[in-house]
C-alpha positions in Angstrom: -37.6 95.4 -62.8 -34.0 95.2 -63.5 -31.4 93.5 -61.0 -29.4 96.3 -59.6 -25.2 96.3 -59.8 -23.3 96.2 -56.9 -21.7 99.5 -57.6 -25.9 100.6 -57.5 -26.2 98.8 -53.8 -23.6 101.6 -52.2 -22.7 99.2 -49.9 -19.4 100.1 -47.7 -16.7 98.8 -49.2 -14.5 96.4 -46.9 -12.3 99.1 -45.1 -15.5 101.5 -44.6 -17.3 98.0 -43.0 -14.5 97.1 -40.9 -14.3 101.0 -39.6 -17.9 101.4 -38.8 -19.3 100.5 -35.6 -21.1 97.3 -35.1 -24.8 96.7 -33.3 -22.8 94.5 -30.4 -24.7 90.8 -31.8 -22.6 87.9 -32.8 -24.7 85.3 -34.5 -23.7 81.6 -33.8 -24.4 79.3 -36.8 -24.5 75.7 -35.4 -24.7 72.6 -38.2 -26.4 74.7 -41.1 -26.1 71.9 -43.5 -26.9 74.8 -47.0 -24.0 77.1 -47.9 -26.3 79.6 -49.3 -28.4 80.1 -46.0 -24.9 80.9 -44.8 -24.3 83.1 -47.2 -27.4 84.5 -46.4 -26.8 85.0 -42.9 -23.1 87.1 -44.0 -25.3 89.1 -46.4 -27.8 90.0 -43.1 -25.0 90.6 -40.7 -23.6 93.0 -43.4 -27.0 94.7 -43.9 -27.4 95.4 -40.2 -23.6 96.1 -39.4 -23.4 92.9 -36.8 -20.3 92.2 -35.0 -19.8 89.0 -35.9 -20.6 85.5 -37.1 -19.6 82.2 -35.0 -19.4 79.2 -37.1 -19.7 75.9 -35.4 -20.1 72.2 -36.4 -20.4 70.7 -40.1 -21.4 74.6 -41.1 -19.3 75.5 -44.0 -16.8 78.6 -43.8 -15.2 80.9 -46.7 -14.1 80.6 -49.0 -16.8 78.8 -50.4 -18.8 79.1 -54.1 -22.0 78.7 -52.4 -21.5 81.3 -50.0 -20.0 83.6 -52.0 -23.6 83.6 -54.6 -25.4 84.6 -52.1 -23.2 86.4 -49.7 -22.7 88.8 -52.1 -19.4 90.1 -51.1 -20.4 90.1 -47.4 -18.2 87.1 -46.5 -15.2 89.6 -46.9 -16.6 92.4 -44.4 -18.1 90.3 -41.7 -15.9 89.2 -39.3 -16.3 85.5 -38.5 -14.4 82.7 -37.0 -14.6 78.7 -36.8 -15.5 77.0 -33.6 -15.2 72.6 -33.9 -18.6 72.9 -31.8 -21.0 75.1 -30.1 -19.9 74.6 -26.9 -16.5 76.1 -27.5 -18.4 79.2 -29.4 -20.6 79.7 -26.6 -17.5 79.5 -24.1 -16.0 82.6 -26.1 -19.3 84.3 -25.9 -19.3 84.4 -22.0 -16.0 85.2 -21.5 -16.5 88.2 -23.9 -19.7 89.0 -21.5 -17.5 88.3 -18.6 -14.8 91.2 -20.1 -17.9 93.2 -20.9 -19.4 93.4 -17.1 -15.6 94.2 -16.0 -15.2 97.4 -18.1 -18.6 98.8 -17.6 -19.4 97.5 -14.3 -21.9 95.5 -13.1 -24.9 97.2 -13.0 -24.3 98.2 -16.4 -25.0 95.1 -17.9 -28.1 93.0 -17.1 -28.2 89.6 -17.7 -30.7 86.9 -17.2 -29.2 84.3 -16.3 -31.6 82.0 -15.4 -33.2 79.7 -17.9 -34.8 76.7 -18.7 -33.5 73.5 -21.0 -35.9 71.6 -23.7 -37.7 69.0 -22.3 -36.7 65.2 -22.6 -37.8 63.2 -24.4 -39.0 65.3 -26.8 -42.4 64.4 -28.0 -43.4 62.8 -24.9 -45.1 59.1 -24.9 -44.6 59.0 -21.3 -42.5 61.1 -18.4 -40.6 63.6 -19.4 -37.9 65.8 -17.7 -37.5 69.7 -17.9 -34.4 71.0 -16.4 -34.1 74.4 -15.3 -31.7 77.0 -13.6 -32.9 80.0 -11.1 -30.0 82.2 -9.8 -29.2 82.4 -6.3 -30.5 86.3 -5.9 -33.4 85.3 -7.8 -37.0 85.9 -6.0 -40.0 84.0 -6.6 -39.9 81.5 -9.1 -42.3 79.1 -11.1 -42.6 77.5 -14.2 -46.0 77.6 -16.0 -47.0 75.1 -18.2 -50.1 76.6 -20.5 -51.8 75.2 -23.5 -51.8 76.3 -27.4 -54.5 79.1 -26.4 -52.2 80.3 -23.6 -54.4 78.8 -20.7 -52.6 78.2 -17.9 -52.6 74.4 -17.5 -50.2 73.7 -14.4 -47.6 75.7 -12.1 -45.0 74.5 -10.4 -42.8 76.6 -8.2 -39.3 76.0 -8.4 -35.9 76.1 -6.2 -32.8 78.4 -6.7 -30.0 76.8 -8.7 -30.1 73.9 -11.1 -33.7 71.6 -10.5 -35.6 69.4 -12.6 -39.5 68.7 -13.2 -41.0 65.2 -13.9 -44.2 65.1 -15.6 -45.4 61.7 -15.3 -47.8 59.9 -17.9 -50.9 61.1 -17.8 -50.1 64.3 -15.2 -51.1 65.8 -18.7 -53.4 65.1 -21.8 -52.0 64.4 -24.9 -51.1 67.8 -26.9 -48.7 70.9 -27.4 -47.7 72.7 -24.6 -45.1 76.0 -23.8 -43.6 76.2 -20.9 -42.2 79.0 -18.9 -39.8 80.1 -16.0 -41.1 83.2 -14.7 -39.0 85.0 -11.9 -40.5 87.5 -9.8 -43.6 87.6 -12.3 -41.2 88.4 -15.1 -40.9 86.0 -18.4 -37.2 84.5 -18.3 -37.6 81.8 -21.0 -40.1 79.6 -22.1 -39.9 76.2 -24.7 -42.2 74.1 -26.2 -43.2 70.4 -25.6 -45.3 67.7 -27.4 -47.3 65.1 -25.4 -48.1 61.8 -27.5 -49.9 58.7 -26.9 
């Protein structure tokens, strides 16, 4: 099997990219330490006609040789920008939502905006912490700690706006466990934590 020319890709040249219109996801790349997964990551947003790419961190940016091998010429369609860290990438992103729920109204756009945070520490020799956030117009809520198999190991139910759970030593045995936040029966977000000895 031969290795195909780029004029034997048809891919869009720049101005056909730029014209086209985008699936409405911007991919944040946070401290990607390898230049050709970034490259990889332009040559994916290319392929699926992503709006953009939000680089953050130590991640390096074009021009760069490494990129460019396995970006394949996608580093000059995607749109992408530099952010010194994630925070001020993530800022962007809500005020972009923000301008999003304006023009289409705010039953147009459904966002979950409750979530939970990674447990600390993370394994677990003793307590840990999980931090979570139920909006105020939220209904029921709990969070669901359940075993590898999906057993449901402990619940506890949770307050509206920002909380926290202590799991104290021993509360659990030692193991892998997900955790959930489920509002009004519904999955909202759910992480992973390691108890150790």
């Amino acid at each position: 099997m031969r290795k195909l020319s780029m004029d034997e890709l048809n891919r869009k040249s720049v101005e056909e990219f730029k014209e086209s219109e985008k699936l409405p996801v911007i991919v944040v790349l946070e401290n990607i330490r390898s230049a050709y997964n970034v490259g990889s990551v332009f040559r994916t947003a290319d392929a699926f006609l992503l709006e953009a790419i939000y680089i953050t961190g130590y991640t390096c940016t074009p021009p760069h040789k490494e990129i460019k091998k396995t970006a394949l010429g996608a580093e000059d369609t995607v749109t992408w920008k530099h952010f010194t860290n994630a925070t001020l990438a993530v800022n962007e992103l809500k005020v972009l939502v923000a301008d999003l729920v304006k023009q289409r109204g705010n039953n147009s756009v459904a966002l979950s905006t409750g979530y939970l945070k990674q447990n600390v520490p993370n394994p677990a020799g003793h307590n840990t912490t999980i931090s979570y956030y139920v909006p105020d117009n939220a209904g029921y809520a709990q969070i669901r700690v359940t075993d590898v198999k999906g057993a449901i190991i402990k619940s506890f139910n949770t307050a509206k706006g920002e909380g926290q759970i202590n799991i104290k030593a021993g509360e659990l045995p030692v193991g892998t466990y997900n955790y959930t936040l489920y509002i009004n029966d519904k999955t909202i977000d759910t992480k992973q934590m390691v108890l150790v000895k």
